[in-house]
BALUMVEX-472351 format. One record per residue (C-alpha): x, y, z. Coordinates in pm, whole numbers, plus 50000, padded with zeros to 5 digits. Each point is the difference from the previous one (the first is absolute). Layout:
BEGIN
<atom x="X" y="Y" z="Z"/>
...
END
This chain:
BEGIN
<atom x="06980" y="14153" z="16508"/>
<atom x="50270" y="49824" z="50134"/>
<atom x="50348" y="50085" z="50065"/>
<atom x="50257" y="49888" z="49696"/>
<atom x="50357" y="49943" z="50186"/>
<atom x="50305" y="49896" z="49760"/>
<atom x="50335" y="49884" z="50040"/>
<atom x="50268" y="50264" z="49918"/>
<atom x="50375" y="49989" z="49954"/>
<atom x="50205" y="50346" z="49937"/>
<atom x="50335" y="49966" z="49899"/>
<atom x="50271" y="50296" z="49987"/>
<atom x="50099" y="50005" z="49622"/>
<atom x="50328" y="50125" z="50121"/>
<atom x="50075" y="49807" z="50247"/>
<atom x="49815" y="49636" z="49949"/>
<atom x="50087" y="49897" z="50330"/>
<atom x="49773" y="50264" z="50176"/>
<atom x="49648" y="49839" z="49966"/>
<atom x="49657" y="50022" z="50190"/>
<atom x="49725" y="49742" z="49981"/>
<atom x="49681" y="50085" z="50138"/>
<atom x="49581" y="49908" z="49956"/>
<atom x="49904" y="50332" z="49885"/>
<atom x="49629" y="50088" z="50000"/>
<atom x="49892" y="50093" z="49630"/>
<atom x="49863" y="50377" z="50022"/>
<atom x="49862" y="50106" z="49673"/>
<atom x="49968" y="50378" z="50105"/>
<atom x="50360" y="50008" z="50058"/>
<atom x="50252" y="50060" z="49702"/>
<atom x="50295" y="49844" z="50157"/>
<atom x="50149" y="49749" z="50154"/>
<atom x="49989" y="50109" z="50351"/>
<atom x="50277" y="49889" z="50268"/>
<atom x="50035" y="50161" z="50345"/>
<atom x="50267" y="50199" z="50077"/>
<atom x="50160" y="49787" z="50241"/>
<atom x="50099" y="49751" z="49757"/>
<atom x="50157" y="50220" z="49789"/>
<atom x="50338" y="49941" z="50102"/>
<atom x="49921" y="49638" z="49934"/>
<atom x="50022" y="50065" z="49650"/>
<atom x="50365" y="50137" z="49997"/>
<atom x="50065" y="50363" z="49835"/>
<atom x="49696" y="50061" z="49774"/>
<atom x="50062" y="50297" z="49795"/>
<atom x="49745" y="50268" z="50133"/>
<atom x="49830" y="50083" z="49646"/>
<atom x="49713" y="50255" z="50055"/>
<atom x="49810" y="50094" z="50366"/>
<atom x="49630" y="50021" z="49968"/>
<atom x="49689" y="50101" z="50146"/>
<atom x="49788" y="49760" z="50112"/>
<atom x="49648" y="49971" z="50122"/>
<atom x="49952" y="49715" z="50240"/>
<atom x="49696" y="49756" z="50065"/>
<atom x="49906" y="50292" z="50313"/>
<atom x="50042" y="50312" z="49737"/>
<atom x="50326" y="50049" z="50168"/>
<atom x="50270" y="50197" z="49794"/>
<atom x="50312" y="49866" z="50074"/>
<atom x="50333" y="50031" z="49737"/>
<atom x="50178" y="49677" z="49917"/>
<atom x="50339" y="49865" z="49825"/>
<atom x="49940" y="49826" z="49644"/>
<atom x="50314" y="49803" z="49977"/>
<atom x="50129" y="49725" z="49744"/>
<atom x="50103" y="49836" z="49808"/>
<atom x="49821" y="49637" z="50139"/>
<atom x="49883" y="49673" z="49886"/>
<atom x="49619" y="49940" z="50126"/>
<atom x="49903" y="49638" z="49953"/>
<atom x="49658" y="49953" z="50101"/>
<atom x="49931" y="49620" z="50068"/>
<atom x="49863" y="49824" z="49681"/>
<atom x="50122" y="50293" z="49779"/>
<atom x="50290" y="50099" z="49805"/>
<atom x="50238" y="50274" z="50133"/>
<atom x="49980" y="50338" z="49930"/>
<atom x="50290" y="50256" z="50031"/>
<atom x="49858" y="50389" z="50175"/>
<atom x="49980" y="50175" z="50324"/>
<atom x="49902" y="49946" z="50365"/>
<atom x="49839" y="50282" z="50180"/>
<atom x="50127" y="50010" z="50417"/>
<atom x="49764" y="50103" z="50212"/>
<atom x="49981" y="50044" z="50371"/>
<atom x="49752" y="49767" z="50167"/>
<atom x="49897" y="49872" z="50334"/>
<atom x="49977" y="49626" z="50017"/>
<atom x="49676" y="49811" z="50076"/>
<atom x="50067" y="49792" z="50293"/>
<atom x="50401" y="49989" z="49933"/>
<atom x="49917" y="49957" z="49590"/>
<atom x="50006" y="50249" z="49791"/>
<atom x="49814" y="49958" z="49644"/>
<atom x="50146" y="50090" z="49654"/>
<atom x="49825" y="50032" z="49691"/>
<atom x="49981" y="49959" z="49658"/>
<atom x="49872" y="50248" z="49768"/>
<atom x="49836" y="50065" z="49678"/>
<atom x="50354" y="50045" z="49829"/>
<atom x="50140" y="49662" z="50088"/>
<atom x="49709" y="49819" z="49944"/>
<atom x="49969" y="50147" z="49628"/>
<atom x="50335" y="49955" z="49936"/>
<atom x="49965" y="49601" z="50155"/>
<atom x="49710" y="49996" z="49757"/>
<atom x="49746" y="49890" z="50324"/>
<atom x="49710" y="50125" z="50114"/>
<atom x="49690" y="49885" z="50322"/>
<atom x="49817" y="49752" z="49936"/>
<atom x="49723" y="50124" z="50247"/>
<atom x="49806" y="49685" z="50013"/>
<atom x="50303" y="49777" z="50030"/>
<atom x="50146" y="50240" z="50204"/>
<atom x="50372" y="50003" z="49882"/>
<atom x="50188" y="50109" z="49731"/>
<atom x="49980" y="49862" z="49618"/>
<atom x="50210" y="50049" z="49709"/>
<atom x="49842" y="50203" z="49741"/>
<atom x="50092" y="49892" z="49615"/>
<atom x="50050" y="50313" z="49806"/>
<atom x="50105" y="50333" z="50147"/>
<atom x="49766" y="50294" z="49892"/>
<atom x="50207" y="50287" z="49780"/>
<atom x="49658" y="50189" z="49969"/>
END
């Protein structure tokens, strides 16, 4: 399978001026969306809502800010209004890589398209 990469912009709620725009790879095992830590200041003063555990790609346990609130626009989609998760990462070659989880993309109403690889709308949102 191939790897789905999206267009991302975060804006501070707060403070509109305080944005981020990013490609983001899409990560369906992670909940959030992702950011590294060293952008966080980026982003202006995020209200710190909740710290969590979190179990990384490795099985590394590592505790992370949950801060908000943001607008997530994910290229093609419609905004949605949540949380970004900071976490510390080391960059690939100078780039580090953010992702989008399961929670934004529900709440964009998208979801892989593994043949196509890339993201497609999906038309009714499932309240099973």
């Amino acid at each position: 399978m191939g790897r789905v990469v999206s267009h991302v912009r975060i804006t501070n709620l707060l403070d509109p001026e305080k944005t981020v725009e990013c490609d983001a790879l899409v990560d369906t095992g992670a909940a959030y969306m992702v950011l590294p830590k060293a952008w966080q200041a980026r982003l202006g003063n995020l209200k710190v809502i909740r710290e969590i555990d979190c179990e990384t790609a490795t099985q590394e346990l590592v505790r992370a800010p949950v801060c908000g609130p943001v607008e997530i626009r994910v290229e093609g989609f419609d905004p949605v209004y949540g949380e970004v998760l900071f976490l510390d990462m080391t960059p690939a070659d100078g780039i580090y890589e953010p992702l989008i989880g399961y929670i934004v993309l529900e709440q964009c109403q998208a979801a892989v398209d593994m043949l196509g690889v890339r993201l497609m709308h999906v038309k009714k949102t499932d309240l099973k």
